[in-house]
N, C-alpha and C positions, 0 to 999 in steps of 0.2 A: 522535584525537578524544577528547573527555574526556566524563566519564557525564553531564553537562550535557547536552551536545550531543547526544549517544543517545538521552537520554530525552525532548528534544525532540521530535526527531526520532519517534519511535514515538507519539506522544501525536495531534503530526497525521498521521500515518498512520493512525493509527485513527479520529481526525476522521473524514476526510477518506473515510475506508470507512463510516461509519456515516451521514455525508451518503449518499452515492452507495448507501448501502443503501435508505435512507428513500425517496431522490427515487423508484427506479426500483422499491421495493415488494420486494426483497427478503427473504426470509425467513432466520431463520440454517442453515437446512440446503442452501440456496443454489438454493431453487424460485423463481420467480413465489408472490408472494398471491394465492391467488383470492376474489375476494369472492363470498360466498354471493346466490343471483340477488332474495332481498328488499333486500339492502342495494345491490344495482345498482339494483333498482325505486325504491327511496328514494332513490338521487340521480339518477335522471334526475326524479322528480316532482318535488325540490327546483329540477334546475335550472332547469324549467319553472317554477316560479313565480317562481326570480328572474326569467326573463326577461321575466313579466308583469308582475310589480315594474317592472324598468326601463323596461317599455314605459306606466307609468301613471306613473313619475317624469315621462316623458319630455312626455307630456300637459299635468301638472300644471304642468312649465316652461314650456310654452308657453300656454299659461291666462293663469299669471303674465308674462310678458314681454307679451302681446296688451293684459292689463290697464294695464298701466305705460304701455305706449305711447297707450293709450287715454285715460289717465289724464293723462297728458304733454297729448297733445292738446289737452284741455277745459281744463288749467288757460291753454295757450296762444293760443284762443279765447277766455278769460275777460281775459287780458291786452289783447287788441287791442279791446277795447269801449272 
């Protein structure tokens, strides 16, 4: 193997552990992160509001589609006179 290939080699290895540190929260002494319980409180109330968000996108597209189809209609109506 030539130092090419070593150093390759090592560079994703450390990738590859610094992914898998990240994904799973990892700390470098090799604990779980604990998140302090405001910063838990702040993402569950964020994730409450996305899901208010998407539940008012979700509204708002059908507003919009009801409109169009409605819209559809009358110019279709307007047509057959």
């Amino acid at each position: 193997m030539n130092p090419f290939e070593m150093v390759s080699i090592i560079v994703v290895a450390v990738m590859v552990a610094s992914v898998l540190r990240a994904r799973y929260r990892y700390d470098r002494r090799g604990g779980a992160i604990q998140a302090d319980p405001q910063e838990r409180a702040e993402t569950l109330r964020l994730r409450e509001e996305v899901k208010d968000l998407k539940e008012r996108l979700k509204v708002l597209e059908r507003i919009t589609v009801e409109k169009e189809n409605s819209l559809a209609k009358e110019i279709e109506s307007l047509r057959d006179r």
